[in-house]
Every structure is written in C-alpha cells, then in structure tokens.
Backbone and ligand atoms as CSV (ligand in chain L), in Angstrom:
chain,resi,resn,atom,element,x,y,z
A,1,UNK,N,N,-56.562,-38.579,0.888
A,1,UNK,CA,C,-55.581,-37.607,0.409
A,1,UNK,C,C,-54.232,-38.272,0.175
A,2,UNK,N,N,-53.778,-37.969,-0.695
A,2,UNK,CA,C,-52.071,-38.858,-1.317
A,2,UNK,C,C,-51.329,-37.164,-1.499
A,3,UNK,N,N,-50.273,-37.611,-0.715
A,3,UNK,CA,C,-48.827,-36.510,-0.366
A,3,UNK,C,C,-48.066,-36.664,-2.162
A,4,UNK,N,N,-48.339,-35.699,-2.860
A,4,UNK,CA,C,-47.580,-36.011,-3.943
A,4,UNK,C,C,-46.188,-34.409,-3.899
A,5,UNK,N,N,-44.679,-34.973,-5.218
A,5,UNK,CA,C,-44.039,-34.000,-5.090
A,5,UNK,C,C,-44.089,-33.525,-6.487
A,6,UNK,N,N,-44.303,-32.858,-7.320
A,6,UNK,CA,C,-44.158,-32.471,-8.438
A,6,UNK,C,C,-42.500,-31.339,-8.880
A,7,UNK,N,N,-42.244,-31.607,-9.804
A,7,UNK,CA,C,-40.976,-30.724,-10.276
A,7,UNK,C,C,-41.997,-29.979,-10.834
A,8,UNK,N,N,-41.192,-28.835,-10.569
A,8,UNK,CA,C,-41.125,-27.451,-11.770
A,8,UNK,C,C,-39.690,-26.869,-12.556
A,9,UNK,N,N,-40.218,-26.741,-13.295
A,9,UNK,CA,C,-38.970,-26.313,-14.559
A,9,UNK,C,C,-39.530,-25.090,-15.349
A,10,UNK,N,N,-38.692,-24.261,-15.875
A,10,UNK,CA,C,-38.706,-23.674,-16.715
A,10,UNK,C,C,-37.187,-22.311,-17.232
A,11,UNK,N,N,-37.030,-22.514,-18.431
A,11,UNK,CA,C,-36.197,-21.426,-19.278
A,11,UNK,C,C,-36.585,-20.683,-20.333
A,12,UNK,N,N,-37.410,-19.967,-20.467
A,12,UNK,CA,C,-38.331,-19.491,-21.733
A,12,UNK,C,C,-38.966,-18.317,-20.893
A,13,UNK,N,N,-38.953,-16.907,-21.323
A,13,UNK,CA,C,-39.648,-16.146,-21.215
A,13,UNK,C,C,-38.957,-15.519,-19.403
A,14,UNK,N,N,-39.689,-15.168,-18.742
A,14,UNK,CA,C,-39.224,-14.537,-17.592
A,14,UNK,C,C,-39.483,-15.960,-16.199
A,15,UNK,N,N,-38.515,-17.030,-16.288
A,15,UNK,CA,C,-38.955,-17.844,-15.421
A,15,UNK,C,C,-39.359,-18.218,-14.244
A,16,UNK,N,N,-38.734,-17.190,-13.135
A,16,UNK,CA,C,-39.166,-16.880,-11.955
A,16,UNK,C,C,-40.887,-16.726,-11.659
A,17,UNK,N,N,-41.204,-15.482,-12.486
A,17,UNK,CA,C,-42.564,-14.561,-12.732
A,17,UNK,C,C,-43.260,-15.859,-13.057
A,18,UNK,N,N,-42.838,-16.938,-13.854
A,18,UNK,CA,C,-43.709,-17.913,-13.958
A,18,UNK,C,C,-44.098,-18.792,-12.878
A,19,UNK,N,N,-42.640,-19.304,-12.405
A,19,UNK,CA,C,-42.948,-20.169,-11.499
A,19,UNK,C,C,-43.954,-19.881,-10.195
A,20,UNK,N,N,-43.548,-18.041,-9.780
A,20,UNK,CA,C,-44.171,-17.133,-9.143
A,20,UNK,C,C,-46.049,-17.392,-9.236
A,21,UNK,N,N,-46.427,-17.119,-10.682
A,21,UNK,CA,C,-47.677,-17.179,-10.896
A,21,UNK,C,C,-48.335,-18.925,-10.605
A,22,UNK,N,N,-47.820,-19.671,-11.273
A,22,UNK,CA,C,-48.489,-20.425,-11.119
A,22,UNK,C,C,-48.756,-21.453,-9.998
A,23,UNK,N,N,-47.983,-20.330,-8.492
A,23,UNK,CA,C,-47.859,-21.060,-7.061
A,23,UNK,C,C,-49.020,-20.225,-6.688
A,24,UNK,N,N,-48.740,-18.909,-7.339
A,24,UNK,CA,C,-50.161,-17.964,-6.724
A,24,UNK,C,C,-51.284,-18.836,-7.374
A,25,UNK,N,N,-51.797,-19.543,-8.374
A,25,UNK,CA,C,-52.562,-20.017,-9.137
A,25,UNK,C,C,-52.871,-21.191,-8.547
A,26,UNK,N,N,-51.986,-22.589,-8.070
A,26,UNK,CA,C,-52.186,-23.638,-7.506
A,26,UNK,C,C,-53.184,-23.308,-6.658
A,27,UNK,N,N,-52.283,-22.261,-5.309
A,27,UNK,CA,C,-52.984,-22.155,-4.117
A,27,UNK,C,C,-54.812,-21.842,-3.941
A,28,UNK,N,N,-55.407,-21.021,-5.413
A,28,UNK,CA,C,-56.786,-20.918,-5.564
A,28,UNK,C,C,-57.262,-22.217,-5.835
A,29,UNK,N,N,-56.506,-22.917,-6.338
A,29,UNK,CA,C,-57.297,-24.247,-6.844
A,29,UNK,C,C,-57.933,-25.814,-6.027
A,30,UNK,N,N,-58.933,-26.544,-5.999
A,30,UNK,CA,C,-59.044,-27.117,-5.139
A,30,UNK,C,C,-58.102,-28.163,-5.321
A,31,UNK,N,N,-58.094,-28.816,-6.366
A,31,UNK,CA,C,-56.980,-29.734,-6.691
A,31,UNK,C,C,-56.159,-30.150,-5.709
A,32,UNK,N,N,-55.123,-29.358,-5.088
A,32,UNK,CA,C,-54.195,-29.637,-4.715
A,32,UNK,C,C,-53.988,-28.668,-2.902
A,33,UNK,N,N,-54.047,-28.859,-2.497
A,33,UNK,CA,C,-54.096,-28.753,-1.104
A,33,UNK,C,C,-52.447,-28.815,-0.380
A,34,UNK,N,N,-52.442,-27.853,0.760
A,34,UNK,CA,C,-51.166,-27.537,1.655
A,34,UNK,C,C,-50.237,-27.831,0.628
A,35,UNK,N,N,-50.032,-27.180,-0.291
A,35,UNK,CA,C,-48.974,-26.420,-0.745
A,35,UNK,C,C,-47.933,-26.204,0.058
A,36,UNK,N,N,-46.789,-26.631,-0.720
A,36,UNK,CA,C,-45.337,-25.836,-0.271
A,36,UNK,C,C,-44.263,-25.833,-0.986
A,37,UNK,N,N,-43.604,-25.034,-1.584
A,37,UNK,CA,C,-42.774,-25.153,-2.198
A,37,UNK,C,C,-41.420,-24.777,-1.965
A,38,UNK,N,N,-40.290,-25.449,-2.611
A,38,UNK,CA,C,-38.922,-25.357,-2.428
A,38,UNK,C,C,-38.520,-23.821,-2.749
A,39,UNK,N,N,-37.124,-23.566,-2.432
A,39,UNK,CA,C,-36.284,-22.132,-3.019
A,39,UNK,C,C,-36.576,-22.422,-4.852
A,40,UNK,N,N,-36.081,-21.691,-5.017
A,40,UNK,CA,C,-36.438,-21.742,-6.505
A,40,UNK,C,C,-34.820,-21.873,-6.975
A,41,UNK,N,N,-34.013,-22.631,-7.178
A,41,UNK,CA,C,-32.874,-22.892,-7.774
A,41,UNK,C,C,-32.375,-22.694,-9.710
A,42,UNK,N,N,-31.642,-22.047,-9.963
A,42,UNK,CA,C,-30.975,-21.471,-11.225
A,42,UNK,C,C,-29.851,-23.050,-12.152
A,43,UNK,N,N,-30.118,-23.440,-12.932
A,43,UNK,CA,C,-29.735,-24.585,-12.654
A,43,UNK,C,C,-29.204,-24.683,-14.773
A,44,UNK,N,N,-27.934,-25.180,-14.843
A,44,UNK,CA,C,-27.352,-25.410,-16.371
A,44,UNK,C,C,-28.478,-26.592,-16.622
A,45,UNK,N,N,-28.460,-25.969,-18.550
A,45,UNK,CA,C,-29.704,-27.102,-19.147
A,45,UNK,C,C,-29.161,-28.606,-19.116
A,46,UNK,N,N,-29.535,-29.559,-18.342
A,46,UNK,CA,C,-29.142,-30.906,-18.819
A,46,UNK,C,C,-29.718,-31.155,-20.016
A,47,UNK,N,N,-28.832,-32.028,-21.512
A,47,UNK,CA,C,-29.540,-31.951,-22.589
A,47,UNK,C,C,-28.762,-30.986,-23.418
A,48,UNK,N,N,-29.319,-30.720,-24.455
A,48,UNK,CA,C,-28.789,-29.533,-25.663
A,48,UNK,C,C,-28.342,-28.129,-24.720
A,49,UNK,N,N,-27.146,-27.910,-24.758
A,49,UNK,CA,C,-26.722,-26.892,-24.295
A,49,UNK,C,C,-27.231,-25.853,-24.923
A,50,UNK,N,N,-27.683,-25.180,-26.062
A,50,UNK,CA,C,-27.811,-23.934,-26.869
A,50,UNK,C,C,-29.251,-23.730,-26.440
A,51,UNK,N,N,-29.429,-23.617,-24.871
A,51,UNK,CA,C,-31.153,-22.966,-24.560
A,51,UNK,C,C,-30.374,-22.216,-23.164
A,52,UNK,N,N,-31.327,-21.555,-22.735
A,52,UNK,CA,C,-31.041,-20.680,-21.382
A,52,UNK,C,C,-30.971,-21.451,-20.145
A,53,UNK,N,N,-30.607,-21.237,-19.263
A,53,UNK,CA,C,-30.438,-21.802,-18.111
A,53,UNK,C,C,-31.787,-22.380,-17.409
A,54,UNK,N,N,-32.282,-22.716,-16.516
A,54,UNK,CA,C,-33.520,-23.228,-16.102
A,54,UNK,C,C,-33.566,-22.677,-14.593
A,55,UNK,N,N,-34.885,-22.830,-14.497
A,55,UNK,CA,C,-35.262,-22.065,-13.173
A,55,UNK,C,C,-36.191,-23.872,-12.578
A,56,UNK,N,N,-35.833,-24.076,-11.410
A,56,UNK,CA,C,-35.930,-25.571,-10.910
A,56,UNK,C,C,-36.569,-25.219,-9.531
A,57,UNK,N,N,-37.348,-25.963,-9.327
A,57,UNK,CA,C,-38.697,-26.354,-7.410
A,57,UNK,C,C,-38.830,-27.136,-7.454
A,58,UNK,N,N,-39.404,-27.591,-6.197
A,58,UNK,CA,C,-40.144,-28.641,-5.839
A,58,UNK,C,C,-41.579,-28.180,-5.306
A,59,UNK,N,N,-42.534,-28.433,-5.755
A,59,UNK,CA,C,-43.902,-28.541,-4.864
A,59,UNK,C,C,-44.411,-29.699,-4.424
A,60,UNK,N,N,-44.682,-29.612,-2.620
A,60,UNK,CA,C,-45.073,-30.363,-2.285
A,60,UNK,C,C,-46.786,-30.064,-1.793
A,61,UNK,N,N,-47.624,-30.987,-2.196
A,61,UNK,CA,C,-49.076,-30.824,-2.287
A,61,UNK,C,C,-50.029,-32.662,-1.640
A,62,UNK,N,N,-50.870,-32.074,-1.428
A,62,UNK,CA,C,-51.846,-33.181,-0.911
A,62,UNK,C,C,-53.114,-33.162,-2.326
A,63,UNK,N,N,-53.776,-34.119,-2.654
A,63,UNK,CA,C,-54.302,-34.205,-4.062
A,63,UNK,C,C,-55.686,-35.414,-3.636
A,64,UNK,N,N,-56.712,-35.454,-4.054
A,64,UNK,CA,C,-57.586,-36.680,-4.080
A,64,UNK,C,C,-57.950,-37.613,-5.614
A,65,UNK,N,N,-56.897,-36.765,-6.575
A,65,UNK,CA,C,-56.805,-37.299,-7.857
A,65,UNK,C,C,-56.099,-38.279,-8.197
A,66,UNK,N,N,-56.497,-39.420,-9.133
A,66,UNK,CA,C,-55.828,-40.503,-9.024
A,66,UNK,C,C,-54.459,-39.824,-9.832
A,67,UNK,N,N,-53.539,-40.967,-10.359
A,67,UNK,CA,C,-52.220,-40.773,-10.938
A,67,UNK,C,C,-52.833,-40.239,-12.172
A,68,UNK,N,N,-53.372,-40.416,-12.789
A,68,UNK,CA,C,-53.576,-40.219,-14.805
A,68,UNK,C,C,-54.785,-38.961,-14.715
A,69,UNK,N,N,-54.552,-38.959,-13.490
A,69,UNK,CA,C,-55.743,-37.195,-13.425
A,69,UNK,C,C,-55.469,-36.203,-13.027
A,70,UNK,N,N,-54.169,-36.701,-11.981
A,70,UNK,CA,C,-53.267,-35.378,-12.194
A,70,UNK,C,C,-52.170,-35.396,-12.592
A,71,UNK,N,N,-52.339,-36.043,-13.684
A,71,UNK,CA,C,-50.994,-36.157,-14.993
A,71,UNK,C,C,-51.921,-34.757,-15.628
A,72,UNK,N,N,-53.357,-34.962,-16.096
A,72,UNK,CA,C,-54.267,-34.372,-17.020
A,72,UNK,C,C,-54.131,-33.025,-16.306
A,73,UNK,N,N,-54.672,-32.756,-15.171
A,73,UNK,CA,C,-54.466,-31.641,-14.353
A,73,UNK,C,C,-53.381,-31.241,-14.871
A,74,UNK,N,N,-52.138,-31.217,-14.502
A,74,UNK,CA,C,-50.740,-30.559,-14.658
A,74,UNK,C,C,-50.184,-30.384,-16.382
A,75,UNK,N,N,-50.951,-31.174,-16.787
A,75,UNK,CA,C,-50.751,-30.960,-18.650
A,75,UNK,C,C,-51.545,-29.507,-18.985
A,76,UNK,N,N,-52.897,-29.906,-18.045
A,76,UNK,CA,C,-53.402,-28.610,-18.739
A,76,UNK,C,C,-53.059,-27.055,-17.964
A,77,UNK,N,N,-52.763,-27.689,-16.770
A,77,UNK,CA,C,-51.515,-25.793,-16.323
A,77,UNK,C,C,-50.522,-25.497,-17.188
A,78,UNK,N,N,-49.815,-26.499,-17.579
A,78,UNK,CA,C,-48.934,-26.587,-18.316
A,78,UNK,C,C,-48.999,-25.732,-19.656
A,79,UNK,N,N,-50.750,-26.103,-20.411
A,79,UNK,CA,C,-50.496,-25.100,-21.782
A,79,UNK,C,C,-51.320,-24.138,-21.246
A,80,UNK,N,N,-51.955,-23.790,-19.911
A,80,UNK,CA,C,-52.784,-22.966,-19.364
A,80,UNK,C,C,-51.369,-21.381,-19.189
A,81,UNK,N,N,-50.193,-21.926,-19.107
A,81,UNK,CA,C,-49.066,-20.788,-18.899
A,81,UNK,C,C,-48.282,-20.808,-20.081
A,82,UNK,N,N,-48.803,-21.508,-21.151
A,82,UNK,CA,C,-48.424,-20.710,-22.756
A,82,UNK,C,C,-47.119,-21.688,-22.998
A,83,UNK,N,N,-47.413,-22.789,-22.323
A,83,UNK,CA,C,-46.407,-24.081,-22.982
A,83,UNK,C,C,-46.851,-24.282,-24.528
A,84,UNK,N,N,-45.702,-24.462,-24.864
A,84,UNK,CA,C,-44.923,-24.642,-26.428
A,84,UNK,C,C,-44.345,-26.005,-26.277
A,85,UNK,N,N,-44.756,-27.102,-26.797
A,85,UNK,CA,C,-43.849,-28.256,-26.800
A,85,UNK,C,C,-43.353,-28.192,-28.062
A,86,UNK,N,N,-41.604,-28.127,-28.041
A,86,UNK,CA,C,-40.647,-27.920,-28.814
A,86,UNK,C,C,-39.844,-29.584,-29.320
A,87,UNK,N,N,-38.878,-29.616,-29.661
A,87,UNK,CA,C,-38.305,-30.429,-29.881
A,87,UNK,C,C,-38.003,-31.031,-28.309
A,88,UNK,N,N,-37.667,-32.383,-28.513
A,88,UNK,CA,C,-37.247,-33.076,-26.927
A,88,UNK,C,C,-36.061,-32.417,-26.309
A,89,UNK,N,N,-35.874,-32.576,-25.058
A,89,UNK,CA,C,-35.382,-32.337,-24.029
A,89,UNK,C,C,-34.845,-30.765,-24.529
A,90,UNK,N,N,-36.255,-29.760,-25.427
A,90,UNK,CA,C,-35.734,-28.383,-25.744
A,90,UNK,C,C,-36.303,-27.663,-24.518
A,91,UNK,N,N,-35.884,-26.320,-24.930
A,91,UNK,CA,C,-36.381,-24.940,-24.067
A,91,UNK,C,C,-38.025,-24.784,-23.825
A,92,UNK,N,N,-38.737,-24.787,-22.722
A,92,UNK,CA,C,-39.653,-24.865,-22.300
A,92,UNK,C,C,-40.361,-23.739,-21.244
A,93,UNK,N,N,-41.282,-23.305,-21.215
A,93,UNK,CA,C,-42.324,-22.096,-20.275
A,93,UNK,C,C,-42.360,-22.665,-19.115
A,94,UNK,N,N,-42.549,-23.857,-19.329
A,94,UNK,CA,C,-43.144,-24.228,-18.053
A,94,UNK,C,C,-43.472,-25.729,-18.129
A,95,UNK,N,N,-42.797,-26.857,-17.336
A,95,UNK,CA,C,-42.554,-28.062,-17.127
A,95,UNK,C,C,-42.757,-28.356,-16.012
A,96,UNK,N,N,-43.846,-28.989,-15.828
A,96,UNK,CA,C,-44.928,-30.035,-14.519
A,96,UNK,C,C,-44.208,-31.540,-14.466
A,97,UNK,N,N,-43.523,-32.119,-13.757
A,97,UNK,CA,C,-43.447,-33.373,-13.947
A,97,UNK,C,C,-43.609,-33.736,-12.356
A,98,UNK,N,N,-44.472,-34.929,-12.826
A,98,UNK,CA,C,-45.160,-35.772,-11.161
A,98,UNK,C,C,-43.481,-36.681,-10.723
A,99,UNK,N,N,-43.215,-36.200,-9.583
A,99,UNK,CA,C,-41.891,-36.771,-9.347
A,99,UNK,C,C,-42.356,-38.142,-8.155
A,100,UNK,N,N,-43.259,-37.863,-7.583
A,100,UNK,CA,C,-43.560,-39.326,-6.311
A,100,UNK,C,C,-45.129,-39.018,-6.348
A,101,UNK,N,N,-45.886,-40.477,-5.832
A,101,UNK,CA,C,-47.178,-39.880,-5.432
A,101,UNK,C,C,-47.433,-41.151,-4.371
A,102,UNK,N,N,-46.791,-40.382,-3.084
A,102,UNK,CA,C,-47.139,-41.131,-2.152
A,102,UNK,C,C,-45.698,-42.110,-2.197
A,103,UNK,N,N,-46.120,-43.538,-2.103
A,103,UNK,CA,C,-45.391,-44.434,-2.347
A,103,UNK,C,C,-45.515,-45.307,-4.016
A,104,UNK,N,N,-46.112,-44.996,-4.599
A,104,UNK,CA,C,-46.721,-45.733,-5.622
A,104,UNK,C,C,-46.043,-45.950,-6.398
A,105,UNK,N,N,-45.618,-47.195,-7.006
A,105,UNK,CA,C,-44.576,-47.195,-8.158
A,105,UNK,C,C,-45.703,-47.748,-9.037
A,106,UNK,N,N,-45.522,-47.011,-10.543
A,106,UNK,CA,C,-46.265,-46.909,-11.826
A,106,UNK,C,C,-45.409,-47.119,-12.844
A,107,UNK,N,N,-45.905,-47.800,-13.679
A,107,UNK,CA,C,-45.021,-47.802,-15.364
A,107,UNK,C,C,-46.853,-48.034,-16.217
A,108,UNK,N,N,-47.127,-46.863,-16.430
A,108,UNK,CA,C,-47.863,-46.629,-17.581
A,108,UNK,C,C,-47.329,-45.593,-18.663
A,109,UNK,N,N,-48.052,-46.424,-20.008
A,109,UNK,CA,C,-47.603,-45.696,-21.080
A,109,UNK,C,C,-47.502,-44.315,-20.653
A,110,UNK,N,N,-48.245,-43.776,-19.967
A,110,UNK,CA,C,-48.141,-42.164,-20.366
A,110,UNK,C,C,-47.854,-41.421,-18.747
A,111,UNK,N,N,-47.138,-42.479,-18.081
A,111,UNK,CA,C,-47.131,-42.010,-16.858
A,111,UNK,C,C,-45.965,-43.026,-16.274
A,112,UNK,N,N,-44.814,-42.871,-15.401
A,112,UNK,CA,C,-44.024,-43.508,-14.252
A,112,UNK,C,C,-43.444,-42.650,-13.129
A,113,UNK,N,N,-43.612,-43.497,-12.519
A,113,UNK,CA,C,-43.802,-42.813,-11.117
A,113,UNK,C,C,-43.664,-44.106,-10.128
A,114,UNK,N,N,-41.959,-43.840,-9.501
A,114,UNK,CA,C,-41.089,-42.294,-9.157
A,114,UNK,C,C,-41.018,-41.780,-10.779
A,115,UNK,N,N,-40.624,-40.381,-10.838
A,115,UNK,CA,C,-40.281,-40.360,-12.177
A,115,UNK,C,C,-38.698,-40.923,-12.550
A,116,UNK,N,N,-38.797,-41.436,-13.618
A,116,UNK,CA,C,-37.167,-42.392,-13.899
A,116,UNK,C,C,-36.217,-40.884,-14.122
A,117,UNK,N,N,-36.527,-40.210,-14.207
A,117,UNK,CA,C,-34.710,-39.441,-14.052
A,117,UNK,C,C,-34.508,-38.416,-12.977
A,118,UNK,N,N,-35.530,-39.011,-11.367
A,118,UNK,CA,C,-35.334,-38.177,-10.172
A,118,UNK,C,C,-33.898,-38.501,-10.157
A,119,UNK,N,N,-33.284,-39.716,-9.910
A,119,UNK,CA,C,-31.989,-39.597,-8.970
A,119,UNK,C,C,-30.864,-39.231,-9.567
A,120,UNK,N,N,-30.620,-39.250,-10.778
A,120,UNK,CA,C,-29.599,-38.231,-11.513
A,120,UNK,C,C,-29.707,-36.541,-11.476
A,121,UNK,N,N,-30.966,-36.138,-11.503
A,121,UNK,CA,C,-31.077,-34.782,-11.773
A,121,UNK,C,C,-30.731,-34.311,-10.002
A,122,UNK,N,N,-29.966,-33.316,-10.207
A,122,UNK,CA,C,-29.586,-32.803,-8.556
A,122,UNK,C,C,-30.480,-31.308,-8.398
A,123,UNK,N,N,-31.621,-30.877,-9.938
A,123,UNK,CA,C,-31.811,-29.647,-9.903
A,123,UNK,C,C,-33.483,-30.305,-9.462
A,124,UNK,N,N,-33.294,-31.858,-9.203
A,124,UNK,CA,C,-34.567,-31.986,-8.779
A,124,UNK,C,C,-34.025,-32.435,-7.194
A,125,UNK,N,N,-33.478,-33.322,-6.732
A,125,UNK,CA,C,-32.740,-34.031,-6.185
A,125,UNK,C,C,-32.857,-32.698,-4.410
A,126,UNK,N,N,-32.281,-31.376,-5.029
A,126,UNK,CA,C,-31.665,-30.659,-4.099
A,126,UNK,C,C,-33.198,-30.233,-3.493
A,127,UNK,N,N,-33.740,-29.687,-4.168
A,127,UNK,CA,C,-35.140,-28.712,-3.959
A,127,UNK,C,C,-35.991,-29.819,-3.144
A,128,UNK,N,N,-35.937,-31.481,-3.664
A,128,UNK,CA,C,-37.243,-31.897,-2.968
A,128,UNK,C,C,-36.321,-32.384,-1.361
A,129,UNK,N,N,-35.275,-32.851,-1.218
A,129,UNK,CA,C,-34.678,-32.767,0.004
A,129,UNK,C,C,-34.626,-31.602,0.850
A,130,UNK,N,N,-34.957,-30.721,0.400
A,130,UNK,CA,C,-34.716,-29.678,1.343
A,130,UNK,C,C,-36.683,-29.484,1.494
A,131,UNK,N,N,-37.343,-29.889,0.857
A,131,UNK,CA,C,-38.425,-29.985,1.210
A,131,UNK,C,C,-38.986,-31.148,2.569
A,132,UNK,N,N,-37.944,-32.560,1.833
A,132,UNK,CA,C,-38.385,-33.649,2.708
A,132,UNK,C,C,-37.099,-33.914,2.774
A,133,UNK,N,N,-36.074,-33.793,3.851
A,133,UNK,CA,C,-34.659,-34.694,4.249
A,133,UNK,C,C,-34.801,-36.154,4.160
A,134,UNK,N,N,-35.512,-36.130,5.383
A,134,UNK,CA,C,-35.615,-37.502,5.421
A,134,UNK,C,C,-36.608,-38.622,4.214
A,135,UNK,N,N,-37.149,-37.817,3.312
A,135,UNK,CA,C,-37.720,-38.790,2.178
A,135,UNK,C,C,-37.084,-40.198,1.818
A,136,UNK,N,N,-37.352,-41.460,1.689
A,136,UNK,CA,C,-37.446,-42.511,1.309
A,136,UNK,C,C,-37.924,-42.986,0.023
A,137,UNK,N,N,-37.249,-43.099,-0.982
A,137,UNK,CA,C,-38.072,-43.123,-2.609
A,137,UNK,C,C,-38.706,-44.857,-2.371
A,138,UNK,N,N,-39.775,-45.202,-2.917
A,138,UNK,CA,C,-40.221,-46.307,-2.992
A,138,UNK,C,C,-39.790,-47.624,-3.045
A,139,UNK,N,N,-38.561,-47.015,-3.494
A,139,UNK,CA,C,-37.386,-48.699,-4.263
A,139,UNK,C,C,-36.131,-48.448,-2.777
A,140,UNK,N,N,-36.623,-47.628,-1.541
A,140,UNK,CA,C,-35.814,-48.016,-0.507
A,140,UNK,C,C,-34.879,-46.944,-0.189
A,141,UNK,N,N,-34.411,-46.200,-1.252
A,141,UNK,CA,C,-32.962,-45.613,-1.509
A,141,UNK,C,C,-33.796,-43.654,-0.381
A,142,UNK,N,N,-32.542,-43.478,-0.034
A,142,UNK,CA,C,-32.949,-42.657,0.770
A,142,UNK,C,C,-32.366,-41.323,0.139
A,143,UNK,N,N,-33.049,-39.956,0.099
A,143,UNK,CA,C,-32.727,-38.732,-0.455
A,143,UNK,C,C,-31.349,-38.487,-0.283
A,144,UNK,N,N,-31.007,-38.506,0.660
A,144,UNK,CA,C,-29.350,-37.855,1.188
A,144,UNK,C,C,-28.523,-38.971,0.696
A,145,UNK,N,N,-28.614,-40.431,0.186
A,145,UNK,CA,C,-27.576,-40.924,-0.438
A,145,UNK,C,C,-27.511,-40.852,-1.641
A,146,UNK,N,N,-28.773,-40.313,-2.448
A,146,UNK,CA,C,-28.847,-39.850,-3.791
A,146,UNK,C,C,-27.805,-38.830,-3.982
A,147,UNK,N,N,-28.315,-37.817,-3.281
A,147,UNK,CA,C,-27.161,-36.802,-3.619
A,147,UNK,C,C,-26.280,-36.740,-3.087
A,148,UNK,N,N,-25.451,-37.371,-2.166
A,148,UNK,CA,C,-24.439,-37.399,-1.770
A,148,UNK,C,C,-23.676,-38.328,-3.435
A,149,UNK,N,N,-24.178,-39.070,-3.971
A,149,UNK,CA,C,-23.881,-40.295,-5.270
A,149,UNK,C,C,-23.432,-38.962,-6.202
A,150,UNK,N,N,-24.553,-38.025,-6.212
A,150,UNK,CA,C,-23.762,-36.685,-7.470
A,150,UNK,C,C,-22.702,-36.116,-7.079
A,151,UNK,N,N,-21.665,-36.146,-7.865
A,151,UNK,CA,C,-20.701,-35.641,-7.840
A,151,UNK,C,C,-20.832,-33.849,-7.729
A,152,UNK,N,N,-21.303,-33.523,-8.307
A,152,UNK,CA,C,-21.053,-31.637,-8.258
A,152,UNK,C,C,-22.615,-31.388,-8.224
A,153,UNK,N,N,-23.221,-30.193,-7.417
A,153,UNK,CA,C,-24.290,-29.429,-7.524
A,153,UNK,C,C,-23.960,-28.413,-8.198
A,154,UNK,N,N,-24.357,-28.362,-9.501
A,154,UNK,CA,C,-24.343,-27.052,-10.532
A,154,UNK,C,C,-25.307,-26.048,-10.415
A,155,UNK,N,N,-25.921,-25.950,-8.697
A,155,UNK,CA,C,-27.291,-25.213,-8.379
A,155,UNK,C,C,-26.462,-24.010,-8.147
A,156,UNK,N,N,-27.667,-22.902,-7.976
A,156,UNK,CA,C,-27.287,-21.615,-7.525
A,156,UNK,C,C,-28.825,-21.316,-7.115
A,157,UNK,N,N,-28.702,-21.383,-5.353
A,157,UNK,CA,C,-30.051,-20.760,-5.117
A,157,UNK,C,C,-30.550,-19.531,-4.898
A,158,UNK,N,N,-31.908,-19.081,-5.457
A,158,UNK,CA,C,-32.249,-17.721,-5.982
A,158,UNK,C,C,-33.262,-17.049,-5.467
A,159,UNK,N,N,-34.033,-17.436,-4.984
A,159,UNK,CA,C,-34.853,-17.296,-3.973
A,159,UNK,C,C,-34.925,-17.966,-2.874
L,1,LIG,N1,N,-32.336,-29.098,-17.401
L,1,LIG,C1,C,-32.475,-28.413,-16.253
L,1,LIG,N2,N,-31.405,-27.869,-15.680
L,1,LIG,N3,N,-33.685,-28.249,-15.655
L,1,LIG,C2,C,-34.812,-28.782,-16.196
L,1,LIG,O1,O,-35.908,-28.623,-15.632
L,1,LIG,C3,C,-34.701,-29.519,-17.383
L,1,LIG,N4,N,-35.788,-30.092,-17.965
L,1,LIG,C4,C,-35.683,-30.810,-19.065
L,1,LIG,C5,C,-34.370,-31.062,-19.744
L,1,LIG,C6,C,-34.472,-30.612,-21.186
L,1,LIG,C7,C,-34.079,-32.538,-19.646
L,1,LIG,N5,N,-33.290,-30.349,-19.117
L,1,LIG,C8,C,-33.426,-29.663,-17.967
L,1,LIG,O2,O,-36.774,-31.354,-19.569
C-alpha cells in the first residue's frame, strides 16, 4: 500500500456538491482506501482572472496502483463528473491532480511527482498541512516552511 495526497479543484457548476459527490464516490471504490479529506477551502483563480473562484482539498488515501494507473484512475473520475477540458489553466468541474505518492520523485512525460507547482500554491499548500503538519516533501523541505515562504493566504475556509 503507498500513502498518496491528491488535490482537488474545482469552479464550474455547483463546486462544493461536487467535491461532496465524488468523496461519497471514492469511499465505494476499491482503489483507494482510508480516505480523508481536508476542509474544503474557497480560494481566488491563480491564472486568468475572468473564471469563478475555486473550491480547493486535499485527499489523503492509501492505493496499490502504480503512479501511471492512478494518473488513469483519476483522469477517468475526472470526465466520470462531466470534466470539460477548456483552454489551459481555464475554468474546470473538477481537477484530480496526484500531489505526492509516498516519497517518490517522478518526471514522466505524462506524470511528476511531487507535483511541480505544490509549493507555490497555498490553496494546495494549506489543506494538505492541515491534513499532514508534519509532512516532509521528498526534496527535504518541510510543509510549515513552505507556507510560512507565502506571503498572504488568499483562503477562506468553508467547510
Ligand atoms: N486556481 C485556484 N485557486 N485553484 C485551483 O485549483 C486552480 N487550478 C488550476 C489553475 C487554473 C492553475 N488555477 C487554480 O488549474
């Protein structure tokens, strides 16, 4: 079993109700095991300002799938909840991204991992620390000096 953290995202449609469903949905699935997820945080779009605000988690899960199978897994929840891939860094239903898996550092074409824009984003940053404080990212650097490094939390937590 490998401890993985996945982000959730979404601004499109009713985002909560989404994020809502597809925790009720994980939990039936064998895939992914002891589930837990962060508050659900309200968070400004990094990127093209002219989309809605974003609704931001962390899930933390146990998995027996390698890295590029539950990339495939989470692609297909992904259009399984009526994902629309739009223009880049646009407005989205629902956004799966594998943020750690385990300790493993990856650079494949269609996969890296840590993901390269955990330690800037604080709408990922906040949710998986409060999941894991004490987390350790692979390259050494420890959760609480990440975000202590961001200057402002533009979060608002909502659940
Ligand atoms: N901005 C926020 N606040 N939250 C996201 O999940 C998010 N996801 C994205 C981009 C477009 C980069 N901006 C985001 O993919």
């Amino acid at each position: 079993m490998t401890e993985v953290y996945i982000a959730l995202g979404a601004n499109l449609g009713d985002p909560v109700t989404t994020l809502r469903k597809l925790l009720e949905h994980v939990q039936q699935l064998s895939e992914l095991s002891h589930c837990r997820c962060s508050s659900f945080y309200r968070s400004k779009p990094m990127g093209p300002q002219d989309q809605p605000d974003y609704v931001n988690a962390v899930l933390y899960a146990e998995t027996e799938l390698a890295p590029l199978a539950l990339l495939d897994f989470l692609q297909q929840l992904e259009n399984d909840f009526g994902r629309v891939r739009g223009r880049r860094w646009g407005a989205r239903t629902l956004d799966l991204d594998l943020l750690l898996y385990s300790h493993l550092k990856l650079q494949h074409e269609r996969l890296q991992v840590p993901h390269p824009g955990l330690a800037e984003r604080d709408f990922v940053l906040l949710p998986l620390a409060e999941l894991a404080p004490e987390l350790v990212l692979p390259d050494g650097r420890a959760i609480g000096d990440l975000l202590d490094a961001i200057a402002s939390h533009d979060l608002v937590k909502i659940t």
